[in-house]
VOBA-128934 format. One record per residue (C-alpha): x, y, z; residue in three letters. Coordinates in pm, whole numbers, padded with zeros to 5 digits, always signed. Each point is the difference from the previous one (the first is absolute). Last residue first. Layout:
XYZALA/...
//
This chain:
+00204+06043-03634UNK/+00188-00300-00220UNK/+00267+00255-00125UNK/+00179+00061+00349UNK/+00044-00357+00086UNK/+00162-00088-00332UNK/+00112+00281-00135UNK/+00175+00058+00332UNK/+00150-00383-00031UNK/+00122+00023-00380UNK/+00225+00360+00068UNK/-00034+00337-00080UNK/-00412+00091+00131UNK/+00077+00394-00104UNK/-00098-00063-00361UNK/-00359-00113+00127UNK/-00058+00319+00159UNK/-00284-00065+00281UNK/+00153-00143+00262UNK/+00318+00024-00009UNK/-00009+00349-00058UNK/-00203+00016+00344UNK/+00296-00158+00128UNK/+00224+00214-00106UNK/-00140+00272+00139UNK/-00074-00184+00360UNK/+00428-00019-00019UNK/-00031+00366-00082UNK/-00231+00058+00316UNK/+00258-00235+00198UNK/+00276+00205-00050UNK/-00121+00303+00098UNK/-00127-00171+00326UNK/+00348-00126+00061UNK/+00155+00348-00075UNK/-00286+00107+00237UNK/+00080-00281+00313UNK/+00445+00091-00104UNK/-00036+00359+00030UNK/-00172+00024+00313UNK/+00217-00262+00198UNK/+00299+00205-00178UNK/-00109+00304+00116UNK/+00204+00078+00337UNK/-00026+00373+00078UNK/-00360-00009+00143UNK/-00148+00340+00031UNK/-00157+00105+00363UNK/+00322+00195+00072UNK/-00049+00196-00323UNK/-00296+00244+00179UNK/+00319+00148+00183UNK/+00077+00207-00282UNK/+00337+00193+00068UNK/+00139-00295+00321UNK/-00140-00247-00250UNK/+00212+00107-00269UNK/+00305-00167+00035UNK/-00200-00353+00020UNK/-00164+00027-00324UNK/+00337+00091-00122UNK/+00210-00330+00007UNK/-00240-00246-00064UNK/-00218+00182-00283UNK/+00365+00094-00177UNK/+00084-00380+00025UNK/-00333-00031-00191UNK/+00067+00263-00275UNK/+00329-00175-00043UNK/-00106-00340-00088UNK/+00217-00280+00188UNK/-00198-00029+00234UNK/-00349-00080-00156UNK/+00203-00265-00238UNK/+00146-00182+00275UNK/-00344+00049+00183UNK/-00192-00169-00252UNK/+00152-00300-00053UNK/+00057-00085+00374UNK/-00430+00044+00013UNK/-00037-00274-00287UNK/+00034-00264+00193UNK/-00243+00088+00295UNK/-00236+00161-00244UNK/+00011-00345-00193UNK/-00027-00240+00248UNK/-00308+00202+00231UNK/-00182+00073-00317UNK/+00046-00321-00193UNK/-00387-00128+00038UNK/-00163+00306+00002UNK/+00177+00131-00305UNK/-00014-00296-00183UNK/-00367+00001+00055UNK/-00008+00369-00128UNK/+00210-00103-00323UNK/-00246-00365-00017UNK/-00355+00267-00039UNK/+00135+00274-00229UNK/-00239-00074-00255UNK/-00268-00116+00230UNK/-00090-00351+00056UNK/+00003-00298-00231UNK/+00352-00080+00031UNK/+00001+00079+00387UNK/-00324-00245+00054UNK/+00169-00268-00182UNK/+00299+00030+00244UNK/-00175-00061+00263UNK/+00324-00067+00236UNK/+00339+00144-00089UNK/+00348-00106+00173UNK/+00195+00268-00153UNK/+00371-00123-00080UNK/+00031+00096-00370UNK/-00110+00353+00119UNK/+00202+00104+00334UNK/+00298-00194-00259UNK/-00108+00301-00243UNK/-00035+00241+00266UNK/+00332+00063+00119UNK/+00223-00024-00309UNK/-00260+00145-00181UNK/+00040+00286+00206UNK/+00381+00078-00121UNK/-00025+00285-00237UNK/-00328+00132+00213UNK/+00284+00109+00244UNK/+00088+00249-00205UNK/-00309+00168-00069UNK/-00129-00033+00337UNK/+00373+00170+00106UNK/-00165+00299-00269UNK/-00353+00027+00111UNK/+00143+00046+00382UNK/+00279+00289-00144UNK/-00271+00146-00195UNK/-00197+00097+00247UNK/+00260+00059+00280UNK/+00164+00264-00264UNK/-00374+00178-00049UNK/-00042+00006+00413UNK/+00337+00162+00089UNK/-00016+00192-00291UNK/-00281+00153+00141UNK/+00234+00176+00271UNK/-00080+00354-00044UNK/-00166+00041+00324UNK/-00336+00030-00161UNK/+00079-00294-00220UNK/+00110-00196+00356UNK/-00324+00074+00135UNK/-00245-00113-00266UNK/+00222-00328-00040UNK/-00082-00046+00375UNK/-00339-00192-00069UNK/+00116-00213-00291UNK/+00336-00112+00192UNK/-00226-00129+00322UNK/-00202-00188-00306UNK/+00314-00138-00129UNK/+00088+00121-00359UNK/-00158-00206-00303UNK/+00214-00308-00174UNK/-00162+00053-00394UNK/-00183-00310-00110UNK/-00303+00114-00140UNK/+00140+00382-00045UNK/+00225-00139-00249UNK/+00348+00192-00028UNK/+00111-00052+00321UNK/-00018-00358+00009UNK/+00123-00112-00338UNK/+00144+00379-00043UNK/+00397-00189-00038UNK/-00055-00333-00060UNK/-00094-00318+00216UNK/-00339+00038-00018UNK/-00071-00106-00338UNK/+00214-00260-00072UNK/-00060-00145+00349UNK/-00384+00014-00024UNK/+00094-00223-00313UNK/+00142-00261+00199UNK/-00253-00011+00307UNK/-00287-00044-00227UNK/+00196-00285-00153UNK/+00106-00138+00357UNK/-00407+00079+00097UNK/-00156-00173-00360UNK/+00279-00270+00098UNK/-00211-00035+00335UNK/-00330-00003-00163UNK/+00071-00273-00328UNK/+00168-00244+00302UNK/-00333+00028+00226UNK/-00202-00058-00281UNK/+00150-00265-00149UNK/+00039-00216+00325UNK/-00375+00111+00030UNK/-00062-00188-00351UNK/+00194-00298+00084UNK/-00236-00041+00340UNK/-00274+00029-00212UNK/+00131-00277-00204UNK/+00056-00236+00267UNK/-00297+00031+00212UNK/-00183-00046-00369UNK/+00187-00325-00061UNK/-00074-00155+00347UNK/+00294-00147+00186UNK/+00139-00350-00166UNK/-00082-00270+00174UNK/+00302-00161+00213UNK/-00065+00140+00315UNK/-00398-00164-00017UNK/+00158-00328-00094UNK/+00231-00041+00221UNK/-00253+00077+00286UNK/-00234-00274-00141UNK/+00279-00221+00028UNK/+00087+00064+00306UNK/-00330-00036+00162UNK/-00053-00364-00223UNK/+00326-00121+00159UNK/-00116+00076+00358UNK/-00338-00192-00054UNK/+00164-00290-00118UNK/+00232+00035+00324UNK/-00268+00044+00192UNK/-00189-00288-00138UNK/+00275-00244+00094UNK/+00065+00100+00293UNK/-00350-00071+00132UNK/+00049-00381-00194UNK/+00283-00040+00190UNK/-00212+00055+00297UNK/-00244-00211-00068UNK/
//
């Protein structure tokens, strides 16, 4: 009887795994499979729209007038700068605020030369989730995602960038060095901040960003501007 017992359970045993084998070794369902091919697609035709994107905002930006020249991108003063401006003119020290100006729009200038180098791998390396919704959303609907999800990695990174350039202009290290003189003559200057570069960098950023979303939008609706297989691909089915 008991031999018998064992018996059964072992037949019963064998049957289990058997039945398990089979079930692992079907093949998974050909729609699963194909949808998840298409969302691969996706999510590889909307981060190289972001390194192109990226690319050309570099060939625009990074010349001379690229951000000072184009009121979309242009690096504006501070807003403590903005309200003293008024006061320095009168004191015959607007050239205090006009130098500043272009100094910040110039280092964004520069550093735009080596952005890619920042947020290209910030692009290739973005983890993104509903990707179908960011294809068929608005036209600059993966640059502001991109934004969102770099903006801590990026603005840290790019930061160093920024300030090389920022101090090495002279109409900055002439912000630095006489905003402080003349705070005894205009004490309204003590509530101006001298270091810029955190300012600079978040609106050269922004700049950049908006001509990124540019390219984008190109992307998206100029045929000639989709320059490779995959953003014809994804970008031509909408």
């Amino acid at each position: 009887m008991m031999r018998l017992a064992s018996t059964v359970c072992l037949l019963a045993l064998i049957a289990a795994m058997a039945g398990c084998s089979t079930s692992a070794d079907q093949p998974r369902d050909p729609v699963d499979t194909a949808a998840s091919e298409e969302e691969l697609e996706i999510i590889a035709g909307l981060k190289e729209a972001m390194v192109v994107g990226t690319n050309r905002a570099v060939d625009r930006l990074a010349q001379e007038d690229g951000y000072y020249g184009d009121p979309a991108v242009r690096v504006p003063l501070p807003d403590d700068a903005q309200q003293i401006s008024g006061l320095l003119r009168d004191a015959d020290l607007g050239y205090l605020i006009d130098d500043l100006e272009l100094a910040m729009n110039r280092a964004a200038e520069y550093a735009a030369a080596e952005a890619a180098d920042v947020l290209v791998p910030a692009a290739e390396d973005m983890i993104v989730v509903r990707s179908r919704n960011l294809l068929d959303g608005r036209d600059t609907a993966v640059t502001q995602y991109f934004r969102q999800r770099t903006a801590n990695q990026v603005d840290s990174a790019y930061e160093p960038i920024i300030r090389f350039y920022l101090e090495a202009e002279a109409g900055y290290q002439q912000w630095v060095r006489q905003i402080p003189e003349k705070r005894r003559e205009l004490p309204s200057l003590n509530l101006v901040a001298i270091d810029l570069a955190p300012h600079v960098n978040t609106k050269a950023l922004d700049g950049f960003f908006t001509a990124i979303g540019d390219e984008e939008r190109a992307i998206r609706t100029q045929p000639e501007m989709r320059t490779s297989d995959l953003l014809q691909t994804v970008f031509g089915g909408r």
